[in-house]
MARLUMKE-734802 format. One record per residue (C-alpha): chain; residue number from 1; z, y, x. Coordinates in nm, 2 decimals. Example, Ala and Ser with C-alpha at 12.3 -4.5 7.8 and 13.67 -1.06 7.14 Angstrom:
2
REC  guba  bado      pz      py      px
REC     A     1    0.78   -0.45    1.23
REC     A     2    0.71   -0.11    1.37
END
This chain:
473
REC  guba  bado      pz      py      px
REC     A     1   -8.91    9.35   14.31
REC     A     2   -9.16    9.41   14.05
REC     A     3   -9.40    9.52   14.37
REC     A     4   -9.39    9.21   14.50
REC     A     5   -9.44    9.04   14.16
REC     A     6   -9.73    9.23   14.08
REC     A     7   -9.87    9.16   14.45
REC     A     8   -9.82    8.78   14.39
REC     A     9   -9.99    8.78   14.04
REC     A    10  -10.35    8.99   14.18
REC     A    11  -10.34    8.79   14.51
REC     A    12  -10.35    8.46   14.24
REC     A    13  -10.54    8.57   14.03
REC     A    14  -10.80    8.67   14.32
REC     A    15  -10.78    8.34   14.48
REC     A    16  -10.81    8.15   14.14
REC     A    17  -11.12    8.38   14.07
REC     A    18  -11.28    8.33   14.43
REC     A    19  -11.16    7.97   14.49
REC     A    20  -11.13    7.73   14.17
REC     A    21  -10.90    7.47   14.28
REC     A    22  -11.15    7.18   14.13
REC     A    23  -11.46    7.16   14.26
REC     A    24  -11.81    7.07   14.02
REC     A    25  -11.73    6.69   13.98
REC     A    26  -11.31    6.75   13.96
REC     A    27  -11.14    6.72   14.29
REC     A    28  -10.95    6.94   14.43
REC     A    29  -11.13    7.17   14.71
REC     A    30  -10.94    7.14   15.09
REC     A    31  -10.98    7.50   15.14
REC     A    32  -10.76    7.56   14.83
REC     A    33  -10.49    7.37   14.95
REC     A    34  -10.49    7.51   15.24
REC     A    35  -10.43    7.86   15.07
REC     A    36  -10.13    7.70   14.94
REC     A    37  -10.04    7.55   15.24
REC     A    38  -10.09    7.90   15.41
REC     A    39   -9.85    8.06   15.12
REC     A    40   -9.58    7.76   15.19
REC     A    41   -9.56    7.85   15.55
REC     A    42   -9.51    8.27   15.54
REC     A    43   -9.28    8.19   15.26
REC     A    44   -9.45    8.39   14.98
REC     A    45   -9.29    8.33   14.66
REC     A    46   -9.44    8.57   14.49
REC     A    47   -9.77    8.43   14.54
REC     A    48   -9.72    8.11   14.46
REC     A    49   -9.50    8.15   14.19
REC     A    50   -9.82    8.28   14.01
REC     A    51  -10.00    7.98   14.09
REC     A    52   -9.75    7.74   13.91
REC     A    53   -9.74    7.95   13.62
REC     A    54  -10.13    7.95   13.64
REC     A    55  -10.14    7.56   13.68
REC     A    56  -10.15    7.32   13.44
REC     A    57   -9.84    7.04   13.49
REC     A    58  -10.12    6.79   13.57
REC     A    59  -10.33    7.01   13.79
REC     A    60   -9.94    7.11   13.95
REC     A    61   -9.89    6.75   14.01
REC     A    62  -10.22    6.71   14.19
REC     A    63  -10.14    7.02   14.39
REC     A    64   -9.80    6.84   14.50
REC     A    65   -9.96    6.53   14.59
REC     A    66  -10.25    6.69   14.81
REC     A    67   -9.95    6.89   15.00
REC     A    68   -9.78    6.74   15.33
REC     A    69   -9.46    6.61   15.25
REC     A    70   -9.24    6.93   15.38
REC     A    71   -9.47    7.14   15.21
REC     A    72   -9.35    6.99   14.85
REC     A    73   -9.01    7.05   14.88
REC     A    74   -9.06    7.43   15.00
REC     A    75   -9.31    7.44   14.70
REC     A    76   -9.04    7.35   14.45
REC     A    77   -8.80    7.61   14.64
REC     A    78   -8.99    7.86   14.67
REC     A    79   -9.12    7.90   14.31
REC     A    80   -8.74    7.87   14.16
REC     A    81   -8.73    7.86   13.82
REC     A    82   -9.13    7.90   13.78
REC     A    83   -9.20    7.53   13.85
REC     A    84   -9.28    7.33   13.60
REC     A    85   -9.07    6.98   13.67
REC     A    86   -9.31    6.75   13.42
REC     A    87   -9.52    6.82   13.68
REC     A    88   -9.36    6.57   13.89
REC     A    89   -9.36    6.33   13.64
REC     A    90   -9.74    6.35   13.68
REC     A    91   -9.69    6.23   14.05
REC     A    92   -9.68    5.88   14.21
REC     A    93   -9.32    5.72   14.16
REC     A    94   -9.28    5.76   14.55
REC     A    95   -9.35    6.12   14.57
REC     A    96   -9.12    6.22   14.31
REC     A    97   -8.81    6.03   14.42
REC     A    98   -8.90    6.21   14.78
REC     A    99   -8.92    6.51   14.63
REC     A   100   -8.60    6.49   14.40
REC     A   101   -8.37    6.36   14.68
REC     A   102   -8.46    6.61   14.91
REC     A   103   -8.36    6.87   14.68
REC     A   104   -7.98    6.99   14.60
REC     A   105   -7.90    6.83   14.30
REC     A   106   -7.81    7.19   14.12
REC     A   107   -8.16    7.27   14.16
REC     A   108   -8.30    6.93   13.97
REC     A   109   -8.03    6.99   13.70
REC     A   110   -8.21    7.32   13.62
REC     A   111   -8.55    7.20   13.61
REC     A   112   -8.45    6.90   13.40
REC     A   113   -8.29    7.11   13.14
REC     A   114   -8.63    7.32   13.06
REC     A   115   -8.81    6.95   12.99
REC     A   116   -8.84    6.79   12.66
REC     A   117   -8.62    6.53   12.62
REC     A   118   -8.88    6.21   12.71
REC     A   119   -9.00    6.44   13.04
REC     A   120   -8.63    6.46   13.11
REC     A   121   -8.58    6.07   13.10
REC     A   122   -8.90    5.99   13.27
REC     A   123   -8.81    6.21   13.60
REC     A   124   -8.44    6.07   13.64
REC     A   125   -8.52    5.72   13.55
REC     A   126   -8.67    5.67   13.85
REC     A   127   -8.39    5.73   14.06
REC     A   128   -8.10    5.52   14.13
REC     A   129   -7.77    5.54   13.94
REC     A   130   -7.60    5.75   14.21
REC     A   131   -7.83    6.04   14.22
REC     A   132   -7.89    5.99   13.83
REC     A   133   -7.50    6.05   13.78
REC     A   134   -7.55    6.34   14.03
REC     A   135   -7.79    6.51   13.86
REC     A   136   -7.63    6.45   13.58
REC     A   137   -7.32    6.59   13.63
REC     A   138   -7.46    6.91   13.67
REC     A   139   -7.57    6.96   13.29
REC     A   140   -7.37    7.06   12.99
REC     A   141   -7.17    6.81   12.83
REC     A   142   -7.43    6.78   12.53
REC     A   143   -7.71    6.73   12.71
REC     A   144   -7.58    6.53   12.94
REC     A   145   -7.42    6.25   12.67
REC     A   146   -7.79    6.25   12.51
REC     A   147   -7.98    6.21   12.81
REC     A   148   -7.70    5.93   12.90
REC     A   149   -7.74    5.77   12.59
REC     A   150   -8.13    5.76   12.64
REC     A   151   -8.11    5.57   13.00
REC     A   152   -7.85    5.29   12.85
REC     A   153   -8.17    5.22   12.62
REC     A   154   -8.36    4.86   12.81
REC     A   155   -8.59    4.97   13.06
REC     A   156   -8.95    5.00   12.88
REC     A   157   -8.82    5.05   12.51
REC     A   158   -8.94    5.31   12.27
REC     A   159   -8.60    5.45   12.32
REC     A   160   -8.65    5.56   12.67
REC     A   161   -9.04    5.71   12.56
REC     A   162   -8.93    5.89   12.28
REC     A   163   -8.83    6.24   12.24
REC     A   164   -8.54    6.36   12.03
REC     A   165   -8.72    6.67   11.90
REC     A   166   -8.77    6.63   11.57
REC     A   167   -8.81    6.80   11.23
REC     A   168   -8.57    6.59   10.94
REC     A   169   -8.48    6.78   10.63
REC     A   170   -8.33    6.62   10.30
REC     A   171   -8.58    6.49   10.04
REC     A   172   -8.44    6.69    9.77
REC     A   173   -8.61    7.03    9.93
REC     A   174   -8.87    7.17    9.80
REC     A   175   -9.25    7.24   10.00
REC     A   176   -9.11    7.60   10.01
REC     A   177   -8.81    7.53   10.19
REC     A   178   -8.88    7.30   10.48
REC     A   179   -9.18    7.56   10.53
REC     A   180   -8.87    7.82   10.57
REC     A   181   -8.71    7.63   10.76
REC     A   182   -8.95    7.55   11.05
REC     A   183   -9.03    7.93   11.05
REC     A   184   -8.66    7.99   11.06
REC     A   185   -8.54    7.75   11.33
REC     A   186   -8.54    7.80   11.68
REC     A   187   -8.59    7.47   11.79
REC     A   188   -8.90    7.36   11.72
REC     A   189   -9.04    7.08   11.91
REC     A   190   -9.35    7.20   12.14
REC     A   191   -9.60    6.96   11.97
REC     A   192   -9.53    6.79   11.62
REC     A   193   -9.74    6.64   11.36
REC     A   194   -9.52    6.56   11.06
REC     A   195   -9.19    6.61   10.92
REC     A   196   -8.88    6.34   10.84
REC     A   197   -8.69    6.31   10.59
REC     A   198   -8.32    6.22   10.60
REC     A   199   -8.05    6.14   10.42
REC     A   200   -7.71    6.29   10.48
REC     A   201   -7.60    6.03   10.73
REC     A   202   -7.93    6.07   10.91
REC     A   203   -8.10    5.72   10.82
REC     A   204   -8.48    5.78   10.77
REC     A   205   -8.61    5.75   10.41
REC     A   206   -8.98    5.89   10.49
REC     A   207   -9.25    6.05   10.63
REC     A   208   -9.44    6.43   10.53
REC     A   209   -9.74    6.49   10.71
REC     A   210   -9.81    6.83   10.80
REC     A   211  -10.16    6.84   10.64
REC     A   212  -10.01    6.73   10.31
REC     A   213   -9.69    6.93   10.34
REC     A   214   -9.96    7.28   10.39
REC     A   215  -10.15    7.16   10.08
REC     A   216   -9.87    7.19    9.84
REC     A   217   -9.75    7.46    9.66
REC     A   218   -9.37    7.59    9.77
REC     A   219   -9.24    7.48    9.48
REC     A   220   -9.35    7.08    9.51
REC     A   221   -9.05    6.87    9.54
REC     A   222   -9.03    6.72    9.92
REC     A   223   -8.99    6.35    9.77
REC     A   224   -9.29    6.39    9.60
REC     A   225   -9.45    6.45    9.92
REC     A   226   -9.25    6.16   10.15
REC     A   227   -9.46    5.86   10.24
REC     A   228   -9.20    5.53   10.22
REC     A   229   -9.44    5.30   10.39
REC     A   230   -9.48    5.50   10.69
REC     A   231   -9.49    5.28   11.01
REC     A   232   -9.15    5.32   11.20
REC     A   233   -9.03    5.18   11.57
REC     A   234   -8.74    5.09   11.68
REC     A   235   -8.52    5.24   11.97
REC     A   236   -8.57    4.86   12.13
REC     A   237   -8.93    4.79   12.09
REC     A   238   -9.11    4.71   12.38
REC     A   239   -9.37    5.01   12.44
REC     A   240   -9.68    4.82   12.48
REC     A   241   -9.58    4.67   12.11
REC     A   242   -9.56    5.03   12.00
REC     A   243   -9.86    5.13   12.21
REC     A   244  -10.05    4.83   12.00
REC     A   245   -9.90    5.00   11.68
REC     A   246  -10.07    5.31   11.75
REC     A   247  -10.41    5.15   11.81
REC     A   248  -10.37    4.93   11.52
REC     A   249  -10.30    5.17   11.26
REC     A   250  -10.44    5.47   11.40
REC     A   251  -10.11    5.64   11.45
REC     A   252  -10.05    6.00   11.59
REC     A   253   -9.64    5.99   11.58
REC     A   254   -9.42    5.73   11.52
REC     A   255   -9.08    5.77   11.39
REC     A   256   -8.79    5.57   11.58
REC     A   257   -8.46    5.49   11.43
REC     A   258   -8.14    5.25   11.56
REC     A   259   -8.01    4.94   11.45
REC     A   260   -7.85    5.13   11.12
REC     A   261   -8.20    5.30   11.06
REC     A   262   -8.08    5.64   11.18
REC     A   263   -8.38    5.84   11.28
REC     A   264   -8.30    5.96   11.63
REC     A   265   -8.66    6.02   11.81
REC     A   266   -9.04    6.07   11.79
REC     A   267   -9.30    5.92   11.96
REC     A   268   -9.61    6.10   12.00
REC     A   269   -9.96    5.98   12.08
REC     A   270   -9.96    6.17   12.45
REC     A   271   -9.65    5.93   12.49
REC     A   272   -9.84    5.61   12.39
REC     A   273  -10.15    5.74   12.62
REC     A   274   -9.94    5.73   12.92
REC     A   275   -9.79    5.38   12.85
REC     A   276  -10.15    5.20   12.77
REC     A   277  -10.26    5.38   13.09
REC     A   278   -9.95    5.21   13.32
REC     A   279  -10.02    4.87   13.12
REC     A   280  -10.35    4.84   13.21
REC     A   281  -10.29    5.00   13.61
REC     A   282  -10.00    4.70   13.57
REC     A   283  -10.22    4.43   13.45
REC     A   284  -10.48    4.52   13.71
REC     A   285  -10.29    4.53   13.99
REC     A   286  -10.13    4.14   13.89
REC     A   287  -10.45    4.02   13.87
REC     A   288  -10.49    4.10   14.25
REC     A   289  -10.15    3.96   14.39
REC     A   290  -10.06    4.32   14.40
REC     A   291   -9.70    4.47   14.35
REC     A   292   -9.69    4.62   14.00
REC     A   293   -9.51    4.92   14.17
REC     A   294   -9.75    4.97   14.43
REC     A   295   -9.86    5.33   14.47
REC     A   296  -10.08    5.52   14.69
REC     A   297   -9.82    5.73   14.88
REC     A   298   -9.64    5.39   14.95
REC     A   299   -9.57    5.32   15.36
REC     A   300   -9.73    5.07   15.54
REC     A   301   -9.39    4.86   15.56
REC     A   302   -9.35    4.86   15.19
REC     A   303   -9.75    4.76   15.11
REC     A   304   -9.69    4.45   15.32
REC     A   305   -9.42    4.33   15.21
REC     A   306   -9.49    4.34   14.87
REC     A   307   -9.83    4.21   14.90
REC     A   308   -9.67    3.92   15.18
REC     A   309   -9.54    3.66   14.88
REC     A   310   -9.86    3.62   14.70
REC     A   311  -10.06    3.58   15.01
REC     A   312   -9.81    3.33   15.12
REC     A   313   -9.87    3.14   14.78
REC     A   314  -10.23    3.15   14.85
REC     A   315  -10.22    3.02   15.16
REC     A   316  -10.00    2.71   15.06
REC     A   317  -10.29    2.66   14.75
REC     A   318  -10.54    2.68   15.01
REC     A   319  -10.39    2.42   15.22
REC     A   320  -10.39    2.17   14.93
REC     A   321  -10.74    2.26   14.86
REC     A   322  -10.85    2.22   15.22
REC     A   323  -10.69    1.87   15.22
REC     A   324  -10.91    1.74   15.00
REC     A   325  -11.16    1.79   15.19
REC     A   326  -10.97    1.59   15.51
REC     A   327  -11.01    1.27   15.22
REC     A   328  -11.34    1.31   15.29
REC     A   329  -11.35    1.39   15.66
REC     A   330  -11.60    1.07   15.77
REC     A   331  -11.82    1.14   15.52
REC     A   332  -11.87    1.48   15.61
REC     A   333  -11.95    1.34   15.96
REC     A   334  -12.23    1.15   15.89
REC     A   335  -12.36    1.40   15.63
REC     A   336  -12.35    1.75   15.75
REC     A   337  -12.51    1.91   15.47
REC     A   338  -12.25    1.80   15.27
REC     A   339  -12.02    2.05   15.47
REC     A   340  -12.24    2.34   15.43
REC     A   341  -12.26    2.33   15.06
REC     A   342  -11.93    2.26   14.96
REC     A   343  -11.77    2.57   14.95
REC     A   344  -12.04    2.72   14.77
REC     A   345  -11.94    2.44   14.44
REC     A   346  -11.62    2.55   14.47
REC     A   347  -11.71    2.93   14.47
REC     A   348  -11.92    2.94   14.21
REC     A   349  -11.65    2.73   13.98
REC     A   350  -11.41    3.02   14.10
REC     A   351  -11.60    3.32   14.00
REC     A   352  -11.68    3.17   13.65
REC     A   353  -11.31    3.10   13.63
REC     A   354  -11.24    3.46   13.72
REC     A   355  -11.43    3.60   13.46
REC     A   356  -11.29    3.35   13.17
REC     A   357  -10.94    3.45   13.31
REC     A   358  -10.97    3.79   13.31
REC     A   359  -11.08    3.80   12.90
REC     A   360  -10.83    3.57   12.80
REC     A   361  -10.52    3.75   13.02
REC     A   362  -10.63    4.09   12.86
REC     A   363  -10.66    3.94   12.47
REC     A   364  -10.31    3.77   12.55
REC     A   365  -10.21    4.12   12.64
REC     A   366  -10.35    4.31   12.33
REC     A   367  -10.21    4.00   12.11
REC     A   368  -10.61    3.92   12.03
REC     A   369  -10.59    3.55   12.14
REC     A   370  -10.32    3.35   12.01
REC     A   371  -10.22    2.99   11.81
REC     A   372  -10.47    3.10   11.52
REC     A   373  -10.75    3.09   11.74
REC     A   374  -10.67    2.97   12.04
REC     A   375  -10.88    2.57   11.96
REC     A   376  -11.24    2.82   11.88
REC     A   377  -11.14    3.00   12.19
REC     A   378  -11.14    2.73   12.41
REC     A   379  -11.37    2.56   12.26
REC     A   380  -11.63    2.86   12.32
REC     A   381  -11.53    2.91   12.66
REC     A   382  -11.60    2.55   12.72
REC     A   383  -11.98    2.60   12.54
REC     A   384  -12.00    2.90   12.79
REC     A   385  -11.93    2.69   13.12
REC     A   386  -12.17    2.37   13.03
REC     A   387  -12.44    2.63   12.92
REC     A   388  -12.38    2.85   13.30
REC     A   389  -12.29    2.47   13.45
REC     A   390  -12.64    2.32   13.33
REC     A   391  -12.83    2.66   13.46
REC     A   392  -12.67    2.69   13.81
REC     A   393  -12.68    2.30   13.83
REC     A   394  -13.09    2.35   13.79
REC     A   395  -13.08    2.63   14.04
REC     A   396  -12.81    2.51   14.27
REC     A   397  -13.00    2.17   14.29
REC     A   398  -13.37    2.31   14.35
REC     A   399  -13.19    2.52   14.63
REC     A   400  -13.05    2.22   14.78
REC     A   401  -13.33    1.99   14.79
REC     A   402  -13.59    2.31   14.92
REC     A   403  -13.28    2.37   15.22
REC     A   404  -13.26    2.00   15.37
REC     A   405  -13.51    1.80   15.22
REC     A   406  -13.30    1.54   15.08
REC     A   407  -13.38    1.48   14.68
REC     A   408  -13.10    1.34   14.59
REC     A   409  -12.88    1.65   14.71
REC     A   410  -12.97    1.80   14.51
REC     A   411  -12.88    1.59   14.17
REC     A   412  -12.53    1.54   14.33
REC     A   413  -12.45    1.93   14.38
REC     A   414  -12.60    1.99   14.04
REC     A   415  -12.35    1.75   13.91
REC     A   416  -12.10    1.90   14.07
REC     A   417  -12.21    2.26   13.99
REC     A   418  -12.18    2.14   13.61
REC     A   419  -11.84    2.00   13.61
REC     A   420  -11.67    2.29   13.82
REC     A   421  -11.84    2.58   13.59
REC     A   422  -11.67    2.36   13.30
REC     A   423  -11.34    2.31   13.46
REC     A   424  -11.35    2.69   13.56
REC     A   425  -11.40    2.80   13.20
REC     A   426  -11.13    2.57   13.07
REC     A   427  -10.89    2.66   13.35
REC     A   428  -10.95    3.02   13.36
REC     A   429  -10.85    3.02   13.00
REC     A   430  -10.60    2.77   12.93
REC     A   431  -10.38    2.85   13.29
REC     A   432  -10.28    3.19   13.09
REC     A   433  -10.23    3.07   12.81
REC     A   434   -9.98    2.80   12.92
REC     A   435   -9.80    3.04   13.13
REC     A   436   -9.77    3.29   12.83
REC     A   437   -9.61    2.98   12.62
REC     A   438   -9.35    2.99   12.89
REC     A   439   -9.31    3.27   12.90
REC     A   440   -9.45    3.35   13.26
REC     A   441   -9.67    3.67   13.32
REC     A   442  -10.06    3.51   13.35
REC     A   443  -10.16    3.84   13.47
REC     A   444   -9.92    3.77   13.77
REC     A   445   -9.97    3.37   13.84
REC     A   446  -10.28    3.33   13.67
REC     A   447  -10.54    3.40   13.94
REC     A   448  -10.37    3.16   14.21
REC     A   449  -10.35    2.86   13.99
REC     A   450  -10.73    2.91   13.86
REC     A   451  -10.87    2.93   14.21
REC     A   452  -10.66    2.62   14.34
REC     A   453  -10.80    2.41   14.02
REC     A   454  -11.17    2.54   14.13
REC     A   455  -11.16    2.47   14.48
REC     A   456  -10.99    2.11   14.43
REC     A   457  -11.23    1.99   14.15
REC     A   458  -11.52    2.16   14.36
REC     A   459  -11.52    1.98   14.63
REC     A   460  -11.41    1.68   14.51
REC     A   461  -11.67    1.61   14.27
REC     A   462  -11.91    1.75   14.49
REC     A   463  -11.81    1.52   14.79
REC     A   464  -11.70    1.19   14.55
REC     A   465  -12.03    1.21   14.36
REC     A   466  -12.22    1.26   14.71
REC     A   467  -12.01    0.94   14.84
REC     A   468  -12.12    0.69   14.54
REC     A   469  -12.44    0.83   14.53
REC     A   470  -12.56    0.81   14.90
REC     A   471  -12.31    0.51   14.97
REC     A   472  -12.09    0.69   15.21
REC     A   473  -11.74    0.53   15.38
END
């Protein structure tokens, strides 16, 4: 046995020595996943348990996604207790919940327990509650009631992202003792930045940092030491409110307590990284009519349908759009220039209403624009489109006039030029913020409503201006 393990560790470490698994600008080189691949198929264990161990949990999770999908189960299998399980929490949503149904549910209960207590939650709260209870059925009575207790937390909450790993000692220690203890204790979290203390019935009283706790002489009194003010969470906070926390006051850890002020968790800054990293994927993707859930690894089937509804929307909007133009169906007969440049009003309106809409749904999001400032906010953005309307109306017009040699073309799409860029910069900013007042998601609905606005007052201002100016009926 200890042949084979020595034989798996030099064939590793030669193939980690020969081929890197990142190549010069970071991705992962084909050839060594097909040395993986290779491993997978003769079944060598050996071999590729001293590859996980080598790996990184992020570098694992890129591993796992580069494999076919057979190949990640019998990766997981074959490396036993070796794998890492935060690994899969590095993984798109899809890809894990393939992975951790296809495996027995013994076999997830065993990786789950070597995971802090946030991994933990972050790997089964992706599945549904019958493979959840599954799973955890298989742990220890203690573990399980904690991890339990973490899930019935709302969905998104700094209870679900913290961890229960914590250092809390009573405020009537001395420097010298909490030092003792830490050395002492053999439950130390993996990663920790200060110290809490606690009262007797648990609720939080304060904060040590560690730099001022290694300062201090042993024989400093603890409460001398404990910072009152400290900036807390609680279990229900939304975590882009304690992500915004973080930024705001330049946090590291947060402590989070319950409804009685109990400490009961941690929240660490590698946490809050991860959450302002899915925000923004989130707030990206709804800007694009695109499933917040979307992923990669998703199926063709799933892609479609959850891109369908938005397109459907936007096809309806485009209907209404194009109807105005039928209003003005016999004027676009006798003027066929008018027809030509049409769509390019409308466009430009659109894309200067993109670009207001996509600053004002982000400082909605980061809590930057709001009743305090909203009147200078729209009032600017108003500025910005008559400055860019009066510019593009200039060159719009000179275009206009050089393409079909009519003069006064060119005054009426400059006109109209000036009057969409200004209702694009209005729209694009106050659209959000109306559907943030009712509470509707602007990064979601935003975009549709913008471009409908653009497109109507586009081409009828270009088109009802060209009517009274030319005398069209």
């Amino acid at each position: 046995m200890a042949d084979n393990a020595d034989d798996g560790r030099a064939a590793a470490d030669v193939l980690l020595e020969r081929l890197p698994m990142r190549d010069e600008d970071g991705d992962i080189r084909p050839e060594f996943v097909d040395e993986i691949s290779r491993a997978i198929a003769a079944k060598d264990d050996g071999f590729l348990r001293e590859i996980v161990a080598e790996l990184h949990e992020a570098d694992l999770g890129d591993l796992i996604e580069a494999l076919e999908t057979d190949e990640r189960v019998s990766l997981v299998e074959l490396t036993g207790a070796d794998f890492d399980f935060s690994a899969l929490n590095e993984v798109d949503d899809a890809v894990r919940e393939e992975i951790l149904e296809e495996l027995e549910p013994q076999t997830v209960a065993e990786g789950v327990r070597e995971l802090e207590s946030d991994d933990a939650v972050e790997l089964l709260e992706a599945l549904d509650e019958e493979d959840q209870d599954e799973i955890l059925e298989k742990l220890p009575p203690s573990e399980r009631d904690a991890l339990e207790r973490r899930l019935d937390y709302p969905e998104n909450s700094a209870g679900r992202r913290m961890q229960t790993e914590f250092i809390a000692v009573p405020p009537d220690w001395s420097v010298g003792q909490a030092i003792d203890h830490m050395r002492d204790s053999p439950d130390l979290p993996e990663r920790f930045y200060e110290i809490y203390a606690v009262d007797g019935a648990q609720h939080w009283q304060g904060a040590v940092p560690l730099d001022a706790l290694l300062r201090s002489g042993r024989e400093v009194a603890l409460a001398d030491l404990v910072d009152e003010d400290r900036r807390k969470v609680s279990v229900l906070d939304d975590q882009a409110e304690v992500a915004r926390l973080f930024g705001k006051y330049n946090l590291v850890a947060a402590p989070v307590v319950d409804v009685d002020n109990r400490l009961v968790g941690v929240i660490t800054i590698d946490d809050v990284v991860d959450v302002i990293e899915e925000e923004a994927e989130e707030d990206i993707k709804a800007l694009g009519g695109v499933a917040r859930d979307e992923e990669l690894s998703d199926n063709v089937w799933t892609i479609a349908r959850g891109r369908f509804n938005w397109l459907l929307v936007n096809l309806a909007t485009a209907f209404l759009a194009s109807s105005v133009l039928g209003l003005f169906e016999g004027q676009l007969e006798k003027m066929v220039a008018l027809a030509v440049l049409a769509p390019i009003v409308a466009s430009q309106g659109g894309n200067a209403a993109t670009q207001t809409m996509t600053v004002a749904v982000r400082a909605l999001a980061t809590r930057e624009l709001g009743a305090s400032n909203a009147y200078r906010i729209v009032m600017r953005e108003g500025l910005v489109g008559l400055v860019n309307g009066i510019a593009f109306a200039v060159i719009t017009g000179i275009g206009a006039v050089a393409w079909f040699k009519i003069p006064g073309l060119g005054i009426v799409i400059g006109l109209a030029m000036l009057c969409n860029l200004v209702a694009g910069a209005l729209g694009g900013i106050l659209i959000p913020m109306v559907l943030e007042r009712f509470r509707a998601d602007p990064a979601v609905a935003s975009g549709t409503f913008v471009t409908t606005i653009t497109d109507v007052v586009g081409f009828f201002a270009f088109l009802g201006i060209a009517t009274l100016w030319f005398g069209l009926s």
